[in-house]
Structures are given as C-alpha cells and as structure tokens.
C-alpha positions, 0 to 999 in steps of 0.5 A: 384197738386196731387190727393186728394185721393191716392196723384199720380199726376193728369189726365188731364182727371180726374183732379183733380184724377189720375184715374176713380177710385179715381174720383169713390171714391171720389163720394162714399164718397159724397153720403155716407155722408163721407164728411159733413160740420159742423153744429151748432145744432138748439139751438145754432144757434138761440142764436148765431142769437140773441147775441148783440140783445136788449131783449124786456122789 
C-alpha cells in the first residue's frame, strides 16, 4: 500500500503514511474541512423520506 498523500510506500510507524508529515497533512485536511462527505440538502432529504408514502386523504 502507498501513502494516500504523496504515494511513497508506507511507515510501519505512520501506516498508512510514509511520514509524520503526511500524517500531519492529512490531519490538516480533516480539520479544515478539506474532506467532506456529501450531503443532500434538508428539502430534498425530506422528499427522498417521503417517496412510495400514501398521501393522507
């Protein structure tokens, strides 16, 4: 396995990195917001929740 940051092959003391500082890197990333899992917006989630659903009459 390679590291997932500069693709070097990987410290047993840092796995998955090659180095403190890819480590460091990737850390930054998370705590910036670099990394973020998609999301549908509020509306749309709600229709998605609600779709096969019988209206009430």
């Amino acid at each position: 396995m390679s590291c997932p940051i500069c693709e070097r092959a990987t410290d047993p003391q840092y796995r998955p990195f090659c180095s403190k500082r890819c480590a460091d890197v990737d850390l930054a990333k998370w705590l910036t917001g670099s990394y973020a899992i998609p999301a549908a917006s509020e509306e749309q989630a709600d229709d998605e929740d609600f779709q096969g659903l019988e209206k009430p009459h």
